[in-house]
Structure formats: structure tokens, C-alpha cells
N, C-alpha and C positions, 0 to 999 in steps of 0.2 A: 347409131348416132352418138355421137360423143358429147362429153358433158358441157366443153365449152359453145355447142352451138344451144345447147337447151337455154346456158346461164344468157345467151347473146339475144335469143327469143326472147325470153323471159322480160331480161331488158327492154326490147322492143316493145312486149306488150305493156309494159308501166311506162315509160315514155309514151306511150298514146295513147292511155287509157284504155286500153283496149279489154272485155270482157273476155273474148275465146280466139286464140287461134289454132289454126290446121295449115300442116304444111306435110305436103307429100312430095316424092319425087319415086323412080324407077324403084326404089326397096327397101324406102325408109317411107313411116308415115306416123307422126306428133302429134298429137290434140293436147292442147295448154286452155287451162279456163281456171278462173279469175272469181273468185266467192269474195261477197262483199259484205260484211253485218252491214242491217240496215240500219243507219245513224237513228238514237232513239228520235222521237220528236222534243223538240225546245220552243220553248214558250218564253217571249221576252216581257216581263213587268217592268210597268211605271214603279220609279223609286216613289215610296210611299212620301215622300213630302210633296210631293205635286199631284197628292191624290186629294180632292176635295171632301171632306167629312162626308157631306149631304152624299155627293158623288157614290161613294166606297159603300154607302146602305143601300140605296135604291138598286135597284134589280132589272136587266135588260130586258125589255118589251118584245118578245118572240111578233112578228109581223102576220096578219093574219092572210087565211087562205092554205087552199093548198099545194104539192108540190110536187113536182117528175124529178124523180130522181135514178142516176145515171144507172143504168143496171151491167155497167161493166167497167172497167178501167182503159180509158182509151185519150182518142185526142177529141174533142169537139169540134166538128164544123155546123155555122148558123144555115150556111146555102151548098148547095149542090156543086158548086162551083165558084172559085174567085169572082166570077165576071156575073155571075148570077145573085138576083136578089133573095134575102135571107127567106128561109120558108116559113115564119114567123115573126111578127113584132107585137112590142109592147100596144095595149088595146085593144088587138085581133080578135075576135070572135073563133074559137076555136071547137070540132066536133071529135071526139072520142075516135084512136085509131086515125088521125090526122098523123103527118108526117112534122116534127119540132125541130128537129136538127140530126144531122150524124153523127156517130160515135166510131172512132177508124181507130179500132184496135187487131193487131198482126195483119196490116196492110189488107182487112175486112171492112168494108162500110158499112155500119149497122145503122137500120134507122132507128130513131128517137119518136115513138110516134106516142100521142096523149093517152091516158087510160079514162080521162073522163073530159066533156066536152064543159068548155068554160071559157072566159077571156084572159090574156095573158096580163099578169097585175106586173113583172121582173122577169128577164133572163138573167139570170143570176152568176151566167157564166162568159167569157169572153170565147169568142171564135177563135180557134185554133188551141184555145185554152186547154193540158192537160186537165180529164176529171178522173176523179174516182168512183171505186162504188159506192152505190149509193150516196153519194152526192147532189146536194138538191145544185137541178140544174133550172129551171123554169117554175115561176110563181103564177097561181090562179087567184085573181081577184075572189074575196068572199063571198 
């Protein structure tokens, strides 16, 4: 393969973002992949003059209860299905080993089920909503 079809792929792959390609034919065969640093994390502060004295000492009130938290990196779903109602809501009555929601990471649906039986106090996360691990994803009243 010649150099100007790699620089022409190559191209291709930055014009659409693309992470990997593979392109084969009868006796040539390319694999091109795409490494990315992960942008650190950024954190935006309020300009300190619109910060209230009183405000800047007091200290955020952690919310009580406790908490499921996501044990994989995936997408959340609340229901089994679009057209289906969610498998939990706020003020449920909920028993340990219950089903909370799905976790669809590498096109696997995992379920999300409680480690201890309680009522639901917050769903903490949006449907369809990327989580991480260990990400609180659901609150238990105290």
C-alpha cells in the first residue's frame, strides 16, 4: 500500500472522528487506531466576588441515607424498555436483590439490582444517562 493512501485514510479518520479503521481488500490489509490522552478533568469556579462570605465558610450538607452505586461504566436505563414503565420510583418500597435499573455496557445489559431492601429516597441519575463506576446511582431514605 502506498503512502499516499495511508496519509488519505488517515485523513478520513480525523474528518470523522473516527477511533479505528480496517480496510482490507484481495492483498493488502491496514489497521489505523486513534489514541487519545484523556482531557484532565476542569472544574469551573465562581469568581470570588460573587462568593458570599457567610456562603464560602459553611460546608455542603452530605444528604442522608444510603446508596447503589454503579458497579460498571455503562449507559443507564430506568425500564426494560422505552414503552415500559420504569422498574423503580421515588417512594417504592424496595427488597434486597430487586431489579433498580440497567446498566448496557459493550451492548450487555446488566442489571442494577438493590444490595439492601429499603425505599427509594432519589434516582440520582437520568435514563439513558452515561454512569460511571461507582457512581451513586439511586438513594435510600434513612
Amino acid at each position: 500500500m502506498d503512502i499516499e493512501k495511508i496519509r488519505t485514510l488517515i485523513a478520513l479518520m480525523e474528518e470523522n472522528e473516527l477511533v479505528n479503521l480496517e480496510v482490507s481488500s484481495d492483498d493488502e490489509h491496514i489497521s489505523l487506531t486513534r489514541h487519545y490522552d484523556a482531557p484532565a478533568p476542569t472544574m469551573m469556579a465562581a469568581p470570588a466576588a460573587s462568593v458570599a462570605p457567610a456562603a464560602a465558610s459553611e460546608k455542603p450538607v452530605a444528604k442522608a441515607g444510603s446508596v447503589e452505586t454503579s458497579p460498571m461504566v455503562g449507559v443507564f436505563y430506568a425500564a426494560p424498555s422505552p414503552n415500559d414503565p420504569p422498574f423503580v420510583k421515588v417512594g417504592q418500597q424496595v427488597q434486597a436483590g430487586d431489579t433498580l435499573g440497567i446498566i448496557e455496557a459493550m451492548k450487555i445489559m446488566n442489571p442494577l439490582e438493590a444490595t439492601q431492601s429499603g425505599v427509594i429516597a432519589e434516582i440520582l441519575v437520568d435514563n439513558s444517562e452515561v454512569v460511571q463506576f461507582g457512581q451513586p446511582v439511586i438513594r435510600y431514605k434513612a
